[in-house]
C-alpha positions in Angstrom: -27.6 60.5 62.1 -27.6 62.0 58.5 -24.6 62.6 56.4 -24.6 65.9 57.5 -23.6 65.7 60.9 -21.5 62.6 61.5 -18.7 65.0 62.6 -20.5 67.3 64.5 -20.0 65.1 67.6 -17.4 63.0 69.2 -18.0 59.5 68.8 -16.3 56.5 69.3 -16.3 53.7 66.9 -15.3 50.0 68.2 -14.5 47.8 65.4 -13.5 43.8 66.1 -12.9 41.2 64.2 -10.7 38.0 63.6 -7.6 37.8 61.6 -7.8 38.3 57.9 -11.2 40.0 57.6 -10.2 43.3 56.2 -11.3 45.0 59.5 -7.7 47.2 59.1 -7.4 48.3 56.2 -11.7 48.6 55.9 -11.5 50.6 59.6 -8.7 53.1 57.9 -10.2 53.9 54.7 -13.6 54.3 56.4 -12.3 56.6 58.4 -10.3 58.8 56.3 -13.4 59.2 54.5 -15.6 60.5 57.3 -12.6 62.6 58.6 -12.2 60.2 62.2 -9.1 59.6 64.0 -8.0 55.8 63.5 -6.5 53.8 66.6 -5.1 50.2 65.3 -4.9 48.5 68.7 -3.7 45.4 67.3 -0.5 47.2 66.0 0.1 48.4 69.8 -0.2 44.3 71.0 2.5 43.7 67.6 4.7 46.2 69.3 4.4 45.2 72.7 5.3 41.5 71.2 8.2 42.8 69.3 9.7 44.8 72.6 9.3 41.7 74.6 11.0 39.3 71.9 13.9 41.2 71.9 14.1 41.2 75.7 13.6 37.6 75.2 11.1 37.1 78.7 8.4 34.6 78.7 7.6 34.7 82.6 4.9 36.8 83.9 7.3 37.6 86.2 9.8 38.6 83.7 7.5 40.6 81.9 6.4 42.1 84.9 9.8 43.4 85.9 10.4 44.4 82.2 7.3 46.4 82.1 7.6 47.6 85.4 11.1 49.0 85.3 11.4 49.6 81.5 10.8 53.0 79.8 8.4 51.8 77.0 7.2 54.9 74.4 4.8 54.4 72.0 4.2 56.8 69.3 1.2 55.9 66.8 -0.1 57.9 64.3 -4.1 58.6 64.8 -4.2 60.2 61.2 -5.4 57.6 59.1 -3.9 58.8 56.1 -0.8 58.2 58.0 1.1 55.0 59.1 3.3 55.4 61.7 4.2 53.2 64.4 7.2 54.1 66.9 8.8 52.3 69.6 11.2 54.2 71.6 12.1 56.2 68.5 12.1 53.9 66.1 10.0 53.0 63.3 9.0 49.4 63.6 6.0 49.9 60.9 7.2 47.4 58.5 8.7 45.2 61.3 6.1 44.6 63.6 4.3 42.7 60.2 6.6 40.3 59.9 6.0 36.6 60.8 8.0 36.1 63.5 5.7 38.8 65.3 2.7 37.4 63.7 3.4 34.1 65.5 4.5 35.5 69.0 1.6 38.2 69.3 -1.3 35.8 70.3 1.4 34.4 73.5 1.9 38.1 74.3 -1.6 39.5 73.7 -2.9 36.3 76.4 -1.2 38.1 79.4 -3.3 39.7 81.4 -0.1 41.6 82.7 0.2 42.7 79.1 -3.5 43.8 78.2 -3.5 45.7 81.3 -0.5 47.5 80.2 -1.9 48.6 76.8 -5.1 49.1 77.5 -4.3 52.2 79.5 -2.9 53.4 76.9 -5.2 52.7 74.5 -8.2 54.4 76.8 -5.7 57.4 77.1 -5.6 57.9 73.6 -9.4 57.2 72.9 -10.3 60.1 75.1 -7.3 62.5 74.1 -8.7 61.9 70.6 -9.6 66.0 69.2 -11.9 64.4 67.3 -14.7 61.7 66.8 -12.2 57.8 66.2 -12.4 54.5 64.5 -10.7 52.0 67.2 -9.8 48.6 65.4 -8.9 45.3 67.9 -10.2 42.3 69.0 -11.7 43.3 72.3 -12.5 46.9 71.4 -16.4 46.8 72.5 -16.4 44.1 74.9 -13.4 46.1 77.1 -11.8 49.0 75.7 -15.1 50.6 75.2 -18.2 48.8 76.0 -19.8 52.1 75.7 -18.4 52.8 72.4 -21.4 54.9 70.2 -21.5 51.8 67.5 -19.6 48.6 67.8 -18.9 46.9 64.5 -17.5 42.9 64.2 -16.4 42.8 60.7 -15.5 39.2 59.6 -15.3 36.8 56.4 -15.1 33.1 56.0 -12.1 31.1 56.6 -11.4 30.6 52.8 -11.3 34.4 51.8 -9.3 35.6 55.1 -6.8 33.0 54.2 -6.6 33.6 50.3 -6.7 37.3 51.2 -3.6 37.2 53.8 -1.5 35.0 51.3 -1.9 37.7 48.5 -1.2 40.4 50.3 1.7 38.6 52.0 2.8 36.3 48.7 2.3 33.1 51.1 1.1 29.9 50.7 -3.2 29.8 51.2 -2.8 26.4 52.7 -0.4 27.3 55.2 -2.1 30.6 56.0 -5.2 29.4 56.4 -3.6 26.8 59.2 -2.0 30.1 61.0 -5.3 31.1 61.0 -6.9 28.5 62.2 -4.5 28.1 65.0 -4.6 32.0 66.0 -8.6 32.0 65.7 -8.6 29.1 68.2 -6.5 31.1 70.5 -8.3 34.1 70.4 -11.7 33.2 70.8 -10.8 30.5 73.4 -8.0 32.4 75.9 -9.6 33.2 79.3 -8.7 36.7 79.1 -10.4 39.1 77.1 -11.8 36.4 74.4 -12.7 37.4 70.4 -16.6 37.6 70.8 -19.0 39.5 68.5 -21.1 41.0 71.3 -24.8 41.2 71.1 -25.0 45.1 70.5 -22.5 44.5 67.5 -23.6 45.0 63.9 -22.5 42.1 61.7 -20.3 43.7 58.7 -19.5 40.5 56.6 -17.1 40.6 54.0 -16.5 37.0 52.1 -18.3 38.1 49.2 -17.2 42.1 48.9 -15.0 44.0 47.7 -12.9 47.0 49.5 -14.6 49.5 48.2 -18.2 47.8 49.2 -16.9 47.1 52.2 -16.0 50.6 53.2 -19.2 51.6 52.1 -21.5 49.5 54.1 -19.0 50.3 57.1 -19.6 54.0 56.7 -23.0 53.7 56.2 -23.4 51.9 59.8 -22.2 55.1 60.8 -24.8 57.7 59.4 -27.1 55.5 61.0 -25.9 55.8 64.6 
């Protein structure tokens, strides 16, 4: 595909990628540029976390009930020149990136009850999309859409995902970067739905580029579906 025609059909873009790699903000900008939709899935598991918190359930069969009998309304901006994250009516944007979420939302996002749950919704607004979409996660081409037109893992080395999150968060690098560590381990290692970089996945590594690079080599991945 030429630059010409990257818009001229639907397609879906699965982007994955561990903590810290830039595979957010990368996955946004890239796709304002080509004109996509953008879906940040992990923002719908920082939600989900934040909903449950306040209801204070840890059970499965707490959570079950909760989600079961619970009116839970997600509203998320697809616009990637906008950020806008809803929960029942209110705007938990800023909230949901806070580190108390940060810490809960690898418990939460281990469920199986929970993954079920969102990934309904995140199929329903993959295929409501009006227009071709950018879909940001962690299990985005092994199960949200193993059938996704290109399937991206976009990842960095330990040292510039910590140094990285601790800028843009003013935190300590040594302490980030044993979050990190500790929420790697749990995502590649949890029995449901692990972080892999699937064989059909193009590499995008970032430890030595900068945004602007980054989004580049990104989009160009795309004119060469």
């Amino acid at each position: 595909m030429n630059a010409s025609n990257v818009t001229r059909q639907k397609l879906v873009i699965a982007v994955d990628g561990p903590s810290g790699s830039g595979k957010s903000s990368i996955s946004r900008e890239a796709a304002k540029r080509l004109g996509f939709n953008f879906l940040d899935t992990g923002a719908m598991y920082r939600m989900i976390t934040l909903f449950l918190s306040r209801k204070n359930v840890k059970t499965d069969e707490e959570i079950e009930i909760v989600l079961t009998n619970n009116d839970i309304n997600f509203e998320i901006a697809t616009n990637p020149t906008e950020i806008m994250f809803k929960l029942n009516g209110e705007d938990v944007s800023k909230i949901i990136r806070t580190e108390e979420v940060t810490r809960n939302v690898s418990f939460y996002s281990a469920l199986q009850l929970v993954r079920n749950f969102l990934l309904e919704k995140q199929r329903f607004i993959i295929n409501n999309s009006n227009d071709s979409i950018v879909v940001e996660g962690r299990d985005i081409g092994s199960v949200v859409v193993p059938n996704a037109d290109l399937k991206i893992f976009i990842t960095a080395s330990e040292k510039a995902r910590a140094e990285r999150r601790a800028k843009e968060m003013n935190l300590d690098v040594a302490q980030v970067l044993n979050d990190q560590k500790i929420r790697d381990q749990k995502d590649s290692s949890r029995k449901i739905s692990p972080l892999i970089k699937i064989e059909d996945s193009k590499e995008l590594d970032t430890s030595q580029l900068s945004f602007d690079q980054s989004v580049e080599k990104f989009i160009e991945l795309v004119k060469n579906v």
